[in-house]
C-alpha positions, 0 to 999 in steps of 0.5 A: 500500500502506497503511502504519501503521507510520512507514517512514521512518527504519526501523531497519534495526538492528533488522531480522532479519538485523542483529539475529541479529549482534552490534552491532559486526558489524551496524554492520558489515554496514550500513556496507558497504552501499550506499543506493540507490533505486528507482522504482515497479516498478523491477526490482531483480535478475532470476531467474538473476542471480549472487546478488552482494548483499542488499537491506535494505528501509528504506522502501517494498515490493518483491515477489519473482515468477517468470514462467511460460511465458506471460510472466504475473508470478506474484508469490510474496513481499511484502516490506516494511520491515526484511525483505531481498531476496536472501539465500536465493541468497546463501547458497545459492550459487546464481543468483537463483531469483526475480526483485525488482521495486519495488511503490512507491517504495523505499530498500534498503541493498544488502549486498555478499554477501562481506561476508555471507559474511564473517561466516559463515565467521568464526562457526559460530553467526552462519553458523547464524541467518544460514542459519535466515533464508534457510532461511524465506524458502525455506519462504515460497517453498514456502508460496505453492506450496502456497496456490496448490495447495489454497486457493481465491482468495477464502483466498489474499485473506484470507491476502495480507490476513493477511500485510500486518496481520502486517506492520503493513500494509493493501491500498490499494485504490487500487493498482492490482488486477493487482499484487494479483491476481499476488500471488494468482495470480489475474486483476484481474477474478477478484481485483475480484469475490473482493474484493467477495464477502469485503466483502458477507459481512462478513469484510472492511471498507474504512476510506477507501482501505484493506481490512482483516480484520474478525475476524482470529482467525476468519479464521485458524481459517476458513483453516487449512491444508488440508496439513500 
């Protein structure tokens, strides 16, 4: 995964869910945390496991997935730098809902969830932007059931590419092409072909290694959603 923003020596200050905090209890969320890192497709924590931390991503990306019935890993969310692994269980109470993997190699702040849970209980108005946020990550969870539901493949590549240029990101061609083609629920030789139909056709194009949108406003207009 191509990235044009410097991962190392992320801000982790400057992320969503420290930065909805007061300096002083940011500083503490951060320094309950643990550093830890894992390897390239590491799994991070599994669908029903006790939600007992968040994850901070410092450098590298990590993906959210389920599994359906036949064992295929449907991957639902990409997360990269200053994003967080995690939460919605976390403050939902609930199991994990998804499972984690590493998609590259990556450093992760782990936050123990008491220490979260901590702060929402001591502030109503923190315990509200703290919900906010999970509440996002859920909508994202329906986003992508949504996407799968009513956009053909080739406008589930565009809106991966999309989301990766919000995210200060490319696709790395490089990588391997399952992993992308999980991202949108689709197989690696429907995804090889799709990828290659959108670069014929002029809404993408390929700098050495990465893939990016040509037109981006186009593309939005193009693949608005079809439900509302």
């Amino acid at each position: 995964m191509a990235d044009r923003t410097q991962e190392s020596g992320k801000r982790l200050e400057d992320s969503e869910l420290i930065s909805c905090c007061p300096p002083a209890v940011g500083s503490n969320l951060l320094a309950s945390g643990k550093k830890r890192q894992h390897r390239k497709d590491a799994l991070i924590f599994e669908q029903g496991d006790p939600a007992t931390s968040v994850m901070l991503i410092e450098a590298g990306s990590a993906v959210w997935f389920r599994e359906n019935v036949g064992g295929r890993r449907l991957i639902v969310k990409l997360e990269g730098p200053g994003q967080s692994l995690g939460l919605p269980a976390v403050v939902a109470g609930s199991p994990r809902l998804v499972s984690a993997a590493a998609l590259e190699p990556l450093t992760v702040v782990e936050i123990p969830s008491s220490a979260i849970l901590d702060v929402m209980l001591r502030d109503a108005a923190m315990a509200t932007r703290i919900a906010r946020i999970a509440l996002e990550d859920y909508m994202k969870l329906l986003d992508f059931v949504m996407e799968v539901t009513f956009h053909p493949v080739s406008h589930r590549i565009l809106r991966l590419l999309l989301r990766l240029e919000e995210q200060g990101r490319r696709l790395d061609v490089t990588l391997r092409h399952r992993d992308f083609a999980d991202m949108v629920a689709t197989t690696r030789e429907t995804f090889t072909a799709q990828l290659g139909a959108l670069e014929r056709s002029g809404l993408i194009a390929r700098s050495g290694h990465d893939v990016y949108i040509v037109n981006p406003s186009v593309v939005r207009t193009m693949i608005e959603e079809p439900y509302t």
